[in-house]
Backbone as JSON Lines, residues from 0, in Angstrom:
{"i":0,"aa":"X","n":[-46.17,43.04,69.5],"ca":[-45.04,43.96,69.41],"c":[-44.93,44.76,70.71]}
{"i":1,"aa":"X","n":[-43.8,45.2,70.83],"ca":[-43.74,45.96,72.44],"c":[-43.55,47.46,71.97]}
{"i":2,"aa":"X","n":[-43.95,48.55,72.95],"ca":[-44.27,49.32,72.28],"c":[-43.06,50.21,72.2]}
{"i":3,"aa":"X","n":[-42.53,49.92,73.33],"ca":[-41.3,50.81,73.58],"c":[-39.81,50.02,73.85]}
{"i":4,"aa":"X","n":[-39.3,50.0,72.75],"ca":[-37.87,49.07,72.68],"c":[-36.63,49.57,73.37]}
{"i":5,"aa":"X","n":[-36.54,50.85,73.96],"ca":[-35.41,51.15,75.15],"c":[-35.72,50.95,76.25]}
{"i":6,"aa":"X","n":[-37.14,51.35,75.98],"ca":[-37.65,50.92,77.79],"c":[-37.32,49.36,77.7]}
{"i":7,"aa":"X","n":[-37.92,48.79,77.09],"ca":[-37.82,47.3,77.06],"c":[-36.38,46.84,77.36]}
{"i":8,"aa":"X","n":[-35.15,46.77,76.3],"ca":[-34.19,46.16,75.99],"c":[-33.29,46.79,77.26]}
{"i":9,"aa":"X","n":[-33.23,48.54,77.12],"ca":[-33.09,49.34,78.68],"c":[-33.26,48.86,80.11]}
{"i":10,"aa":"X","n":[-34.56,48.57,80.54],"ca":[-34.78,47.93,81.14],"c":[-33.78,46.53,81.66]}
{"i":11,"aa":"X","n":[-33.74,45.64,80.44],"ca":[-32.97,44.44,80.59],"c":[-31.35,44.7,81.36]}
{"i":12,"aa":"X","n":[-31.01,45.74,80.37],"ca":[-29.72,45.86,80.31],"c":[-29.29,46.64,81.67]}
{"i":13,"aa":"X","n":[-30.58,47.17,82.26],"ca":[-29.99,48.01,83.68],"c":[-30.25,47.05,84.66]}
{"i":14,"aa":"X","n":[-30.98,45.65,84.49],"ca":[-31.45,44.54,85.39],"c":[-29.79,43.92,85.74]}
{"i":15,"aa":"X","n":[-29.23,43.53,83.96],"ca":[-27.9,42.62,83.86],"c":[-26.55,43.43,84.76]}
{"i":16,"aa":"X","n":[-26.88,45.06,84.74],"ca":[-25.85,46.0,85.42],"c":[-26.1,45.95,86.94]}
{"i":17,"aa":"X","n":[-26.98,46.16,87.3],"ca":[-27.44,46.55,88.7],"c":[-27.53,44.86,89.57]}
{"i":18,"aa":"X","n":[-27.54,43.72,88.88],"ca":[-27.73,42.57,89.69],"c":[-26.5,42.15,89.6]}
{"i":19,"aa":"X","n":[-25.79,42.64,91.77],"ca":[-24.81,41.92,91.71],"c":[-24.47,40.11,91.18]}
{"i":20,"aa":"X","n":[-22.76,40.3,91.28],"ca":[-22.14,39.14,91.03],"c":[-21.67,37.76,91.5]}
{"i":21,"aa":"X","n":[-21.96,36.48,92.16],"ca":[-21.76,36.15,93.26],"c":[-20.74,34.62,92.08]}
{"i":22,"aa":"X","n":[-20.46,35.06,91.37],"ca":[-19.61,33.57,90.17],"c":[-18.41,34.48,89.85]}
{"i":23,"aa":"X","n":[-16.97,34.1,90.51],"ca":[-16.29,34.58,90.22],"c":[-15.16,34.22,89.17]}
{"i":24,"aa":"X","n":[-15.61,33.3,88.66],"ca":[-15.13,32.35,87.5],"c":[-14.85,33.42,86.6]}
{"i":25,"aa":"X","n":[-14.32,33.55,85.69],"ca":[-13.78,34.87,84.79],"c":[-14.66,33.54,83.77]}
{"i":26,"aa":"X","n":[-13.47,32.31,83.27],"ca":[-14.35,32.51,81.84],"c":[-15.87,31.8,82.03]}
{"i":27,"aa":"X","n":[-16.48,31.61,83.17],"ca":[-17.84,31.06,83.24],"c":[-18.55,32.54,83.38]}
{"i":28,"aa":"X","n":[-17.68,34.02,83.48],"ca":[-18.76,34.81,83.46],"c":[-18.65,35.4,82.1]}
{"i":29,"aa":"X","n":[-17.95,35.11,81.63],"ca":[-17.69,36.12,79.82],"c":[-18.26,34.99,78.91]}
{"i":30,"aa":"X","n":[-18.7,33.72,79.33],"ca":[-19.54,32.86,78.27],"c":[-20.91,33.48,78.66]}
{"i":31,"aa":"X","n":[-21.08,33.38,79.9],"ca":[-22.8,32.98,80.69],"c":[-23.48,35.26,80.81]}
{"i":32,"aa":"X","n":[-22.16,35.41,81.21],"ca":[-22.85,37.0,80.97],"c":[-22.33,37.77,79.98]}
{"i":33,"aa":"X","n":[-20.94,38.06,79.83],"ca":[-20.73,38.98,79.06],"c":[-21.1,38.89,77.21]}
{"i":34,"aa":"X","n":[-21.04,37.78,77.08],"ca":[-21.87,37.06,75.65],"c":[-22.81,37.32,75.72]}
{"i":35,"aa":"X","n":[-23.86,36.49,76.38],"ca":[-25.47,36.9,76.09],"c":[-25.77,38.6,76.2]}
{"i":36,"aa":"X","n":[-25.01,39.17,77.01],"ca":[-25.27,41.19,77.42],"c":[-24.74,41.57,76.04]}
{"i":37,"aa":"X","n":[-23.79,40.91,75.0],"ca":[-22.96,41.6,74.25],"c":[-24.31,41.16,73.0]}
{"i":38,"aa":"X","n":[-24.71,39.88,73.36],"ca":[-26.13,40.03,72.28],"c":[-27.38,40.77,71.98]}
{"i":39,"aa":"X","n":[-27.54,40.84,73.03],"ca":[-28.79,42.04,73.07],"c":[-28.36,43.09,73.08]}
{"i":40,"aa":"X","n":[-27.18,43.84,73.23],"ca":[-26.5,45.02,72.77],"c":[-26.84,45.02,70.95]}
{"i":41,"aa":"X","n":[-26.38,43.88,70.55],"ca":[-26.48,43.74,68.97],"c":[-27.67,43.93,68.55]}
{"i":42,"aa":"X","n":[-28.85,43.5,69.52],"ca":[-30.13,43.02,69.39],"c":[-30.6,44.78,69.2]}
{"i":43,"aa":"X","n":[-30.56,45.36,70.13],"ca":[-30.41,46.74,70.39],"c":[-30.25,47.47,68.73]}
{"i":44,"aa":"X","n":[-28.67,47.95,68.88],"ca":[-28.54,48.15,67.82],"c":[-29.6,47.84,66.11]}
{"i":45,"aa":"X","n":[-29.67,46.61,66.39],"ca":[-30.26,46.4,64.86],"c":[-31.44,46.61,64.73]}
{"i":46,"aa":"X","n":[-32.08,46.59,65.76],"ca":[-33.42,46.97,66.27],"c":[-33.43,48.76,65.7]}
{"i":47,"aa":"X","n":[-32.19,49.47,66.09],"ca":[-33.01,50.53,66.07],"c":[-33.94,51.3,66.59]}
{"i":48,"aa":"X","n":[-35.16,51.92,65.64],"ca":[-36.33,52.16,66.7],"c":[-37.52,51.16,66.12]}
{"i":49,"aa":"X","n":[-37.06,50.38,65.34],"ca":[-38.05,49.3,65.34],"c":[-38.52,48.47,66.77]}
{"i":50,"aa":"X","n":[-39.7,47.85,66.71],"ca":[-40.18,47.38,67.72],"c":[-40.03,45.85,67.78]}
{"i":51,"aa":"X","n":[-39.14,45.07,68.72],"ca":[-39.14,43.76,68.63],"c":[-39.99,42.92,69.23]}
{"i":52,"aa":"X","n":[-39.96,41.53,68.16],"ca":[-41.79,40.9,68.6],"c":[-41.24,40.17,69.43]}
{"i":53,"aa":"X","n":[-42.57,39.53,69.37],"ca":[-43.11,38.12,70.75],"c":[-41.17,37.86,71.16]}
{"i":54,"aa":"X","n":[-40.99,36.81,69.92],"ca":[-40.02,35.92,69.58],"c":[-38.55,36.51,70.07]}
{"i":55,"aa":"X","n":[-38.54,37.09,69.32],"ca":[-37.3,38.29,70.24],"c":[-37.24,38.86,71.86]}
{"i":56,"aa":"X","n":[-38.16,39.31,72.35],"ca":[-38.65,39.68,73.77],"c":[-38.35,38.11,74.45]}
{"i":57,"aa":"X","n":[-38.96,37.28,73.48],"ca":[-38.33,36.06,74.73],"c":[-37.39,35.41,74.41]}
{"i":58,"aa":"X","n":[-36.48,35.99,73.39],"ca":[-34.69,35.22,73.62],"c":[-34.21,36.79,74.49]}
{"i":59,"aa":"X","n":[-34.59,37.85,74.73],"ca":[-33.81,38.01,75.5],"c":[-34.25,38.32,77.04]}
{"i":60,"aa":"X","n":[-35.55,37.78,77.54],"ca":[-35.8,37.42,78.58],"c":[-34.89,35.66,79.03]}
{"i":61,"aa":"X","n":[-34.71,35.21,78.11],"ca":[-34.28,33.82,77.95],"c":[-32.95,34.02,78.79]}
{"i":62,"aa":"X","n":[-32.28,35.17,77.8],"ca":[-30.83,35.5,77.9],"c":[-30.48,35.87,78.94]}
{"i":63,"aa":"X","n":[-31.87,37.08,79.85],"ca":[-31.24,37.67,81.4],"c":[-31.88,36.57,82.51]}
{"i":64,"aa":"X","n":[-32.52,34.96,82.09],"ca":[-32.05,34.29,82.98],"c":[-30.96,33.26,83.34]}
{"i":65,"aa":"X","n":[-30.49,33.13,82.02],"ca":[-28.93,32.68,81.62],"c":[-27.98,33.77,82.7]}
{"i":66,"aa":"X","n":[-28.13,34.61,82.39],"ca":[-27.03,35.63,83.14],"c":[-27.32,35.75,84.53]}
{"i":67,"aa":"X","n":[-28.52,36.16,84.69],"ca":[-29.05,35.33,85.99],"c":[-28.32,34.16,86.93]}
{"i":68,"aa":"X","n":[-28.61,33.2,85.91],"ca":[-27.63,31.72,86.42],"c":[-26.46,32.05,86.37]}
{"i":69,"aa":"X","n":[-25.66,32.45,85.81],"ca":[-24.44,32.33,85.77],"c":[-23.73,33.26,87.02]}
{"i":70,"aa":"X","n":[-24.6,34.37,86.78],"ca":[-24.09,35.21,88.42],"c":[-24.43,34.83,89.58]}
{"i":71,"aa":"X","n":[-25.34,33.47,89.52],"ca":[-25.31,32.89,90.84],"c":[-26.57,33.7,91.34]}
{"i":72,"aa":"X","n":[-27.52,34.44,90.97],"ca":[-28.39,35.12,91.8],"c":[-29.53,34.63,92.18]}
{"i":73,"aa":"X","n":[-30.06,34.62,93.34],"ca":[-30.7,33.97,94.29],"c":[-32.56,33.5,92.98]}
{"i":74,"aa":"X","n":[-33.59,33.18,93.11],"ca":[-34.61,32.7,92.64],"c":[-35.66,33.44,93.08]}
{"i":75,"aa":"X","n":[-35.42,34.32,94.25],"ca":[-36.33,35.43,94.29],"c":[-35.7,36.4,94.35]}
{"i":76,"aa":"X","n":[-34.47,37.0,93.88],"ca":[-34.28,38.2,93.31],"c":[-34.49,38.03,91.29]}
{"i":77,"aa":"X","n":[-34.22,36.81,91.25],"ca":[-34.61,36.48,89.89],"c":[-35.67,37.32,89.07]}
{"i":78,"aa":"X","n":[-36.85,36.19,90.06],"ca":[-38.41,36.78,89.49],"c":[-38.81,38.16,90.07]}
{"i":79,"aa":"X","n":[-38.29,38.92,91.07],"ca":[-38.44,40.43,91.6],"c":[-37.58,40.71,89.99]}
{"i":80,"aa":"X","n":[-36.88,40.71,89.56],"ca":[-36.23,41.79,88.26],"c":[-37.12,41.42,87.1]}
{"i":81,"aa":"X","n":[-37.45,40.13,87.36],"ca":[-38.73,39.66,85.97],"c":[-39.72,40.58,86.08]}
{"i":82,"aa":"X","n":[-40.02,40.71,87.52],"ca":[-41.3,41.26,87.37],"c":[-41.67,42.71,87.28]}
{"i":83,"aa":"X","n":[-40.55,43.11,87.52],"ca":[-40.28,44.41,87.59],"c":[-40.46,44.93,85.93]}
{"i":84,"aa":"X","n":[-39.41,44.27,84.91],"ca":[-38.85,44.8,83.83],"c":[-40.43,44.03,83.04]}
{"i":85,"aa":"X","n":[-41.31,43.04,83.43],"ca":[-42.77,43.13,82.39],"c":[-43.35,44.19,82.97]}
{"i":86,"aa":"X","n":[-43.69,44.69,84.4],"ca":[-44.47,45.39,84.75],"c":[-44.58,46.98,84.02]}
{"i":87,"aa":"X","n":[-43.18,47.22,84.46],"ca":[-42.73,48.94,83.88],"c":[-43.26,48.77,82.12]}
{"i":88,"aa":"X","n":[-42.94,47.66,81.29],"ca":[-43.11,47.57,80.22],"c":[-44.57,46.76,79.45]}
{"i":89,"aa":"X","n":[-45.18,46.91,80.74],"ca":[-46.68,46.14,80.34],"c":[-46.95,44.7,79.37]}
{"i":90,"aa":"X","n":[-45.77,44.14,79.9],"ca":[-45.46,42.68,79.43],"c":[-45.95,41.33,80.02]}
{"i":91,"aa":"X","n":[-46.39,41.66,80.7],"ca":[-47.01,40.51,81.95],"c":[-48.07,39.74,81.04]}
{"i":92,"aa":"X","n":[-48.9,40.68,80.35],"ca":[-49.41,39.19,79.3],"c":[-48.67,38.19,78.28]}
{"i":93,"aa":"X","n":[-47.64,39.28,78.08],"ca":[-46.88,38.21,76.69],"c":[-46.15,36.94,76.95]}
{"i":94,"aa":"X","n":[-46.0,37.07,78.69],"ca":[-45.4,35.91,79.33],"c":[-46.25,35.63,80.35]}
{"i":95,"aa":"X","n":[-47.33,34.89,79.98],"ca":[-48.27,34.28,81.39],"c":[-47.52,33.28,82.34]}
{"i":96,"aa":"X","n":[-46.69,32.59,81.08],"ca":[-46.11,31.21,82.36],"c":[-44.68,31.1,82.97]}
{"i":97,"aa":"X","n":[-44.2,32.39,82.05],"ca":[-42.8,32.73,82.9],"c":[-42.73,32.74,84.69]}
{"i":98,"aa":"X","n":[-43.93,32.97,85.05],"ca":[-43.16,33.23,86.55],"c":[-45.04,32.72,87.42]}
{"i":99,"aa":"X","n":[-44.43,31.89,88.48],"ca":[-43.09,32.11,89.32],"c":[-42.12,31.0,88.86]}
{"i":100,"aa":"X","n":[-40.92,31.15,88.55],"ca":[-39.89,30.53,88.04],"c":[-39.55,29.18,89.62]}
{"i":101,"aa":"X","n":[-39.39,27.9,89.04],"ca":[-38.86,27.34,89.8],"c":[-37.4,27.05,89.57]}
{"i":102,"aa":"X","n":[-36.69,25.85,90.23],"ca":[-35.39,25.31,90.38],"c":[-35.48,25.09,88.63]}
{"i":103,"aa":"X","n":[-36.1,24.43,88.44],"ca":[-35.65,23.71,87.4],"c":[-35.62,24.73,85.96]}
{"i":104,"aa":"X","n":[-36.59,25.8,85.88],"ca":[-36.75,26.73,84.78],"c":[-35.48,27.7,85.47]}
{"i":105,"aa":"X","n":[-35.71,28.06,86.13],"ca":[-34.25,28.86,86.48],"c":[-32.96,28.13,85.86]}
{"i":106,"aa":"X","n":[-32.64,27.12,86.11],"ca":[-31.21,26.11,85.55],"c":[-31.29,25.98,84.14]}
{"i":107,"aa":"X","n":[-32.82,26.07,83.49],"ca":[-32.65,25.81,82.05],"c":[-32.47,27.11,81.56]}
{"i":108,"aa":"X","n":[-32.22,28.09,82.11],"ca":[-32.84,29.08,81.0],"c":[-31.59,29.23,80.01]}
């Protein structure tokens, strides 16, 4: 369980705000970002101040490298915001093999 779910989900959501845009596609950015951001908003919400597990923490790590991809952002500003948002949130064990992200885990996420 994580211990702190604003820092956590917070965290995410100031990663998805603050990492410019380089896909200027309108509807490739309201599938690829504004959907997945509008989920973990929900995720948020229902959460509450409950604490979300393993399983949850990684659909929406899943989700900010989807948005990631879709804004076109480079593979080492990628894993700099990964590492940032386990570090502040003492997550770095719950994802040992997340990073360093290559070509190919970057495109799937």
């Amino acid at each position: 369980m994580i211990d702190d779910v604003p820092t956590f989900l917070g965290s995410v959501m100031k990663a998805i705000a603050c990492t410019p845009n380089k896909n200027f596609d309108e509807q490739s950015y309201a599938q690829g970002v504004v959907e997945p951001a509008r989920h973990i908003r929900r995720l948020m919400e229902e959460l509450g101040d409950s604490q979300p597990g393993e399983q949850q923490a990684r659909e929406v790590i899943d989700l900010l490298l989807k948005i990631f991809e879709t804004k076109q952002v480079d593979i080492e500003e990628r894993e700099e915001r990964i590492r940032e948002i386990l570090a502040r949130n003492k997550l770095e064990g719950m994802f040992p093999d997340l990073l360093p992200l290559d070509q190919a885990q970057a495109s799937n996420a």
